[in-house]
NUFISE-608672 format. One record per residue: residue in one letter; y, x, z of N, C-alpha, C in turn. Coordinates in pm, 1 decimal, padded with zeros to 6 digits. Example, Ala and Ser with C-alpha at 12.3 -4.5 7.8 and 13.67 -1.06 7.14 Angstrom:
REM NUFISE-608672
residu npy npx npz capy capx capz cpy cpx cpz
a -00569.0 01319.0 00780.0 -00450.0 01230.0 00780.0 -00330.0 01320.0 00780.0
s -00225.0 01285.0 00708.0 -00106.0 01367.0 00714.0 00003.0 01290.0 00787.0
***
This chain:
REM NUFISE-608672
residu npy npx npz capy capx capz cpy cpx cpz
x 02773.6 04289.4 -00044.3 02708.3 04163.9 -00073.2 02681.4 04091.4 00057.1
x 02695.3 03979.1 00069.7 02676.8 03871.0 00181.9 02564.0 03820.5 00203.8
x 02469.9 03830.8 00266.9 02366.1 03829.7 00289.6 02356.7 03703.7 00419.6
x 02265.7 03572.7 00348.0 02308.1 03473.1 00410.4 02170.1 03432.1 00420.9
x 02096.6 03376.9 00522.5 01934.9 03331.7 00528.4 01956.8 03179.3 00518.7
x 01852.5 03152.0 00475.6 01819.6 02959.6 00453.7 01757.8 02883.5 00521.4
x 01804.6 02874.7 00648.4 01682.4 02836.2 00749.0 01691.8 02701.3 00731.0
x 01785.6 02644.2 00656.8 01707.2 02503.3 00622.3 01602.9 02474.9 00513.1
x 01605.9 02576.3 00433.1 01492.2 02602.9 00347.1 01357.7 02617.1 00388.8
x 01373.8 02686.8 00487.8 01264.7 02731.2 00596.1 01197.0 02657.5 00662.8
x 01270.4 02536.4 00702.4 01213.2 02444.2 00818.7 01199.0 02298.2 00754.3
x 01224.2 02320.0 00568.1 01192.8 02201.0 00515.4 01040.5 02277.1 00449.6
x 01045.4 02373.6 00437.4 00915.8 02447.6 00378.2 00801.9 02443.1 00499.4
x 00826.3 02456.6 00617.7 00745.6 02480.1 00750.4 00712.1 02317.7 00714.6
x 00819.5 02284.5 00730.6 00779.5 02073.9 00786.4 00692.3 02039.2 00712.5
x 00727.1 02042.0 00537.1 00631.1 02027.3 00450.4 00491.9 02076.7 00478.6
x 00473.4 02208.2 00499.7 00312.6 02256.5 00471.2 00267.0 02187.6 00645.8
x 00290.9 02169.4 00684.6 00262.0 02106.2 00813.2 00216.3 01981.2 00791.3
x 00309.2 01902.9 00746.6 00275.5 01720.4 00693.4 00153.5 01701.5 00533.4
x 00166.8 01816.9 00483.8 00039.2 01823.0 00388.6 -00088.5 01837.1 00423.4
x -00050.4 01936.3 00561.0 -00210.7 02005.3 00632.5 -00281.9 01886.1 00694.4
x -00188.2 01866.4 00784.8 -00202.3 01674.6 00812.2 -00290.4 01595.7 00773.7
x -00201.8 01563.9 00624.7 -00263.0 01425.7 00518.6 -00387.7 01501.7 00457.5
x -00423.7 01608.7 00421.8 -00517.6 01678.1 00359.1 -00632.8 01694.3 00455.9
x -00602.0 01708.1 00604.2 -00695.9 01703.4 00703.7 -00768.9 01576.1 00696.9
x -00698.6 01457.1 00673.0 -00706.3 01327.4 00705.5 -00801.9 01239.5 00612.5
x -00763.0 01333.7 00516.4 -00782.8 01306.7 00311.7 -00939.8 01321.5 00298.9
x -00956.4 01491.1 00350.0 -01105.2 01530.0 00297.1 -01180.7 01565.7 00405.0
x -01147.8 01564.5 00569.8 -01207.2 01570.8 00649.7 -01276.5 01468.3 00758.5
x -01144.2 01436.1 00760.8 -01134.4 01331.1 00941.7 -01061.3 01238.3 00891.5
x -01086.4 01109.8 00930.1 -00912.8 00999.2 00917.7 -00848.7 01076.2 01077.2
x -00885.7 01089.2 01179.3 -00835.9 01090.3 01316.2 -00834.0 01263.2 01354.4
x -00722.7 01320.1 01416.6 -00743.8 01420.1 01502.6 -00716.6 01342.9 01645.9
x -00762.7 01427.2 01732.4 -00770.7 01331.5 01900.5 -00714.6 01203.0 01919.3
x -00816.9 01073.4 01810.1 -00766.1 00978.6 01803.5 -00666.1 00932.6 01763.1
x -00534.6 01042.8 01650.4 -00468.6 00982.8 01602.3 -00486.1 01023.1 01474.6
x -00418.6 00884.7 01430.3 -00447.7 00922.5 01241.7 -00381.5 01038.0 01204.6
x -00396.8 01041.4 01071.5 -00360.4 01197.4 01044.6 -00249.6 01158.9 00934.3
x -00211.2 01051.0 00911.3 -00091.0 00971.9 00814.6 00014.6 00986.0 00914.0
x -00000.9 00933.9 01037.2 00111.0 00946.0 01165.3 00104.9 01071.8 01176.8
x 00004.4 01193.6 01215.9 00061.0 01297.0 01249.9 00158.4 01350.1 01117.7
x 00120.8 01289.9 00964.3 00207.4 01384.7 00924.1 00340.7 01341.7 00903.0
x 00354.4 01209.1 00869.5 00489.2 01118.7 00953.1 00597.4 01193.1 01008.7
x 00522.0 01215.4 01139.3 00582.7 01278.7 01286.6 00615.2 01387.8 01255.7
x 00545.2 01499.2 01166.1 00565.4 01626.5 01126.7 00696.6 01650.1 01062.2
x 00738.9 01519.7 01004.2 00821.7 01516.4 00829.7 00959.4 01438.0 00974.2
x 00913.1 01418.8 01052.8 01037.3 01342.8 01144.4 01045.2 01458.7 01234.6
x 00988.7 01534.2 01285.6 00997.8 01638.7 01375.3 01062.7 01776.9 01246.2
x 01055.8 01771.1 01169.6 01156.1 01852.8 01002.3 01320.6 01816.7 01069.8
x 01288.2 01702.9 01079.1 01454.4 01647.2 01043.5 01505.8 01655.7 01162.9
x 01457.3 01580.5 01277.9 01539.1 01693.4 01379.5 01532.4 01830.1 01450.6
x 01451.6 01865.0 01359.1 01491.6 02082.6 01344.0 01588.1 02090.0 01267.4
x 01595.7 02042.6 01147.9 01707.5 02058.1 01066.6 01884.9 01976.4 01130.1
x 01849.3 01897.9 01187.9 01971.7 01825.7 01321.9 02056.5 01937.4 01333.3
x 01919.5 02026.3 01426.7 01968.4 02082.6 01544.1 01998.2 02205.5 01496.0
x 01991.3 02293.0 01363.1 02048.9 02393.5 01297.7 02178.5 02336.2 01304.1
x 02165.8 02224.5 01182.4 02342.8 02193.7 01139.7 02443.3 02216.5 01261.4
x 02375.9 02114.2 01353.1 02492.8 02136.0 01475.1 02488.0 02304.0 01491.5
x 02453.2 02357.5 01534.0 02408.0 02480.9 01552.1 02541.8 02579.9 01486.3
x 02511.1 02487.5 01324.3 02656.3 02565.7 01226.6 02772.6 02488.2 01258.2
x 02776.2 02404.6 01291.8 02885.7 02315.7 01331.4 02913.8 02224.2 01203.8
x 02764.9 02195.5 01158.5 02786.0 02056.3 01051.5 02722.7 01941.8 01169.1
x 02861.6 01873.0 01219.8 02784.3 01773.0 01298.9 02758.1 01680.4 01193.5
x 02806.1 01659.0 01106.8 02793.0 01530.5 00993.0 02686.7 01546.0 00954.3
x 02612.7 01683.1 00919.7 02485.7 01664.4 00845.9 02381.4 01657.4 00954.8
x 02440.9 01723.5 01082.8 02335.3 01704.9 01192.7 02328.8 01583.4 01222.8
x 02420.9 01501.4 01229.4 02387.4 01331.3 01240.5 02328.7 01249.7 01147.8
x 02371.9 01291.2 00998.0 02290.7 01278.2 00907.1 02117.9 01304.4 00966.4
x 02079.6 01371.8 00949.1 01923.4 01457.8 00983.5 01880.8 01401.0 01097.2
x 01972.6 01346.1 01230.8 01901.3 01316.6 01305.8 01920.9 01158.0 01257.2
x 02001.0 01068.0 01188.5 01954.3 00986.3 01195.3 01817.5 00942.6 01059.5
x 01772.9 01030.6 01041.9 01656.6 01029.8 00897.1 01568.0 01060.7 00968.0
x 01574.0 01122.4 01101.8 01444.9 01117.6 01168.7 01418.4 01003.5 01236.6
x 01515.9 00888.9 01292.7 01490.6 00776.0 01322.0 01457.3 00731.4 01283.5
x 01526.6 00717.8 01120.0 01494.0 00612.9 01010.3 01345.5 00588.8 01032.1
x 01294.8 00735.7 00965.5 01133.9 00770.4 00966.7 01074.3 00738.7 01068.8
x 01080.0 00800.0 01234.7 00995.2 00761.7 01312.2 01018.9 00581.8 01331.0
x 01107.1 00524.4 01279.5 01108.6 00313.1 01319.7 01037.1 00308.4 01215.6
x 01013.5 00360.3 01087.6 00970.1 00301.0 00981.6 00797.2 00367.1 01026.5
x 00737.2 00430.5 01097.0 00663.1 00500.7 01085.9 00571.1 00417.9 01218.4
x 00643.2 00376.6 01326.8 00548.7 00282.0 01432.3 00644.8 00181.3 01408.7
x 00683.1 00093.5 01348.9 00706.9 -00040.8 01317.2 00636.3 -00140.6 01335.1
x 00635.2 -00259.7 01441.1 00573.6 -00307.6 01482.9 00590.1 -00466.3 01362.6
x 00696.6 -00441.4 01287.5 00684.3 -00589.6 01242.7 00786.6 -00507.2 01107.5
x 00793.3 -00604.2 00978.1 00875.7 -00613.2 00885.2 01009.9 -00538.2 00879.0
x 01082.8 -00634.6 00976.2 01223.2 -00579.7 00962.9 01256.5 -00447.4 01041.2
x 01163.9 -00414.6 01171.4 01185.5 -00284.0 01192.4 01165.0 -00185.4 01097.8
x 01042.4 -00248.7 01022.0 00991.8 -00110.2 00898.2 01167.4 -00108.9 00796.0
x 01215.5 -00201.9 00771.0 01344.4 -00245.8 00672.1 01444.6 -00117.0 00729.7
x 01448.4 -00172.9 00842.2 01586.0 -00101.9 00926.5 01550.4 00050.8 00917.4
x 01431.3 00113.4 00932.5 01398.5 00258.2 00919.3 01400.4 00278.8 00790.7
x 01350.9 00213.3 00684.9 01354.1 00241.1 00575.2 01581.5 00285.5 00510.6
x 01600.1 00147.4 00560.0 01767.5 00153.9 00547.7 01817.2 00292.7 00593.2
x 01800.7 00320.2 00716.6 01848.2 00488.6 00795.6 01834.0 00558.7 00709.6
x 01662.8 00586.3 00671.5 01609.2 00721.9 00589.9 01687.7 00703.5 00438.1
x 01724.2 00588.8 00406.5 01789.4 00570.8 00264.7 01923.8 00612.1 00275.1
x 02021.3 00549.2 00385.4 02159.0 00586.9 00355.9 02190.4 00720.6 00391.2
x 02102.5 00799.1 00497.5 02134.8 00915.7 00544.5 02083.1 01021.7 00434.5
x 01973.5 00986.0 00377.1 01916.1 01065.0 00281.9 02059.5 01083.5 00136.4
x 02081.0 00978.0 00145.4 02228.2 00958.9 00006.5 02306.5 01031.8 00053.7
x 02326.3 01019.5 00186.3 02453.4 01077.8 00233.6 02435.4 01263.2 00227.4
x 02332.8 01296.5 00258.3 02289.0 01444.1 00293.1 02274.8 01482.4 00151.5
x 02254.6 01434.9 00015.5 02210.2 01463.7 -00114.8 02338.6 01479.3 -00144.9
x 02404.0 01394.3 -00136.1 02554.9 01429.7 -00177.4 02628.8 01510.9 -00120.2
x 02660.8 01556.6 00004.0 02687.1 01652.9 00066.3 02672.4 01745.3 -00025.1
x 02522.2 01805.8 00002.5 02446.5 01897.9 -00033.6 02510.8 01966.7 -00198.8
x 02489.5 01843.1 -00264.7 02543.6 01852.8 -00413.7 02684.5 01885.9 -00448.3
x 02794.2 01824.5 -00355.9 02935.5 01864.6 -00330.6 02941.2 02027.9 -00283.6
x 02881.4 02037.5 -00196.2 02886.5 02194.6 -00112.4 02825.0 02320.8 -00229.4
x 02705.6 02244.9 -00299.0 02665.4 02371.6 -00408.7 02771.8 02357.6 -00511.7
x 02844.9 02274.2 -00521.5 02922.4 02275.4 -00668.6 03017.7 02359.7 -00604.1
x 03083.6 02359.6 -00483.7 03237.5 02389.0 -00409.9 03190.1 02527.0 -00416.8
x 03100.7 02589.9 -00410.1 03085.6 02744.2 -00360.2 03060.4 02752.6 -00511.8
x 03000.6 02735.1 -00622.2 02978.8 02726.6 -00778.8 03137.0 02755.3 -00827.1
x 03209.4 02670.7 -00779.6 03312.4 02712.4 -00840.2 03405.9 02799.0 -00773.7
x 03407.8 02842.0 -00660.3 03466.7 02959.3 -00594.4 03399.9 03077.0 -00627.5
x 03256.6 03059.3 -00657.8 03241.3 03198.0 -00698.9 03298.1 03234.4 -00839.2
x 03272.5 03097.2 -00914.3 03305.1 03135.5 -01064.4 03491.0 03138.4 -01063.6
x 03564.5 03116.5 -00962.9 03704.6 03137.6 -01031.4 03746.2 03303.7 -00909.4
x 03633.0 03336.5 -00890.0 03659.6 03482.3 -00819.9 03595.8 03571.9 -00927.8
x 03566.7 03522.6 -01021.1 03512.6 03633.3 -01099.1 03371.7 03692.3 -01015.2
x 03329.9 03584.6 -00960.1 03162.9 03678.5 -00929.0 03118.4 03707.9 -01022.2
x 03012.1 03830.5 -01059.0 02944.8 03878.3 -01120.6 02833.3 03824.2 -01127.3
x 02747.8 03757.9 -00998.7 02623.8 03716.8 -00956.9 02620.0 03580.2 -01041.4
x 02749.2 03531.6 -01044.4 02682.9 03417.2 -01101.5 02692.4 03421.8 -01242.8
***
């Protein structure tokens, strides 16, 4: 059996409880940790996700999804200190097309191994 770990599972699960601890700090404690809000730190948390997750892909040699990921962390951090309208637009645009782009991937790659296992006669599945 092939024994394969999910470290993008991992570092969307890390990013998450990180950007919750954040907003929940922010929510029922403090608006501010050392003067910064706690909406930006978790922002930054959920943009600091995506380029961990970058820097795996490349890592596997998905530069596409690593460019994907790093550009969803742009998206996020322009949409996140946006000083006016259309910068918030343009980050919003990044985090949208890269996000489509990485969902579909994602969805192509589980079907492609779905059906290699099922025309190998896996058992597992």
């Amino acid at each position: 059996m092939d024994e394969t770990a999910d470290a993008q599972g991992t570092a969307i699960g890390i990013g998450t409880v990180v950007a919750l601890a954040f907003f929940a700090y922010g929510r029922y404690l403090d608006e501010t940790i050392v003067g910064v809000e706690t909406t930006t730190l978790a922002m930054a948390a959920l943009a600091a996700t995506f380029v961990a997750l970058a820097l795996l892909h490349g890592a596997y040699g998905r530069r596409d999804l690593a460019l994907a990921h790093g550009l969803a962390a742009a998206g996020l951090g322009l949409f996140t200190f946006a000083a006016s309208g259309p910068q918030a637009l343009i980050g919003l645009g990044l985090l949208a097309a890269s996000g489509a782009y990485i969902a579909l991937v994602t969805v192509r790659t589980r079907d492609a191994a779905r059906d290699a296992a099922d025309s190998a006669g896996d058992p597992q599945r």
